[in-house]
N, C-alpha and C positions, 0 to 999 in steps of 0.2 A: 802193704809194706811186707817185705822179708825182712824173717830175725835170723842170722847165724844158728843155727842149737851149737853148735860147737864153741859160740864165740865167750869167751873167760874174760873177767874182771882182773884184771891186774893192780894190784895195789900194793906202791911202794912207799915207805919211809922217806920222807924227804926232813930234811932240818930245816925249821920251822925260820930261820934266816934267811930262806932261800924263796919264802913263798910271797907275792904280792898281795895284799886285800884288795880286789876290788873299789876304785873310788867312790862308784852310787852304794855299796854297803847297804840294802836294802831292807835288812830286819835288826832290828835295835831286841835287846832283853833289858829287864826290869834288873838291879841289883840280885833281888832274890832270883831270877830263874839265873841268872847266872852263875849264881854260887850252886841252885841245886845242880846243874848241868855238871859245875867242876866235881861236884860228889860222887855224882853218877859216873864221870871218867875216872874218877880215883879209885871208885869201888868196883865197878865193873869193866872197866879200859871204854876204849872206843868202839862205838859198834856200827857206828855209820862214817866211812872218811873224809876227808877235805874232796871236794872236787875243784879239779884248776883245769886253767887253759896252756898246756904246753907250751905255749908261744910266751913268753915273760912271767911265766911262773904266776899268774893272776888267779887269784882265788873267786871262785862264781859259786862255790857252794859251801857254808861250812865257815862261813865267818865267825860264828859265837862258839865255836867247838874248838878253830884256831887260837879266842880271847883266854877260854878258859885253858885250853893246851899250856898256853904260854905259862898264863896265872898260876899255873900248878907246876912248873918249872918242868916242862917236856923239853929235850931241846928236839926233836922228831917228832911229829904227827903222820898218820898214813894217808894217804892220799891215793885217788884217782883220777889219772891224769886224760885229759876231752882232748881230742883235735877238733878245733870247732870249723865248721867250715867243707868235713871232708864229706861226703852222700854216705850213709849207710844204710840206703833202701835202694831197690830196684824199681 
């Protein structure tokens, strides 16, 4: 596999109305790890983003980090946005 070295992480704000969950929704939290999560974004911001698929704004990574976004009245989360589908290896 090639990696770009040049290639950048882009990550933009998107308003949190604009993002789709996922249907299979695949990791569930417990009340408590949810509340600590929102602490952790309250006290320290976000340190890993939402990851989506470009294509209908569908959220694939980052579902409990969008519950707590919300919970915490964000109307923006940061996000990286996937083109799924496209080769990025040679």
């Amino acid at each position: 596999m090639t990696v770009k070295p040049d290639a950048k992480l882009n990550i933009e704000y998107v308003p949190i109305e604009q993002l789709n969950p996922a249907t299979y929704h695949p990791r569930r939290m417990s009340e408590g790890e949810l509340a600590a999560l929102e602490r952790s974004i309250r006290e320290l911001g976000f340190a890993d983003p939402v990851i989506v698929r470009r294509a209908g704004c569908e959220v694939i990574g980052g579902h409990q980090r969008l519950v707590a976004a919300w919970r915490l009245g964000m109307s923006a989360v940061p996000v990286v946005f996937l083109v799924i589908g496209a080769v990025f290896w040679a």
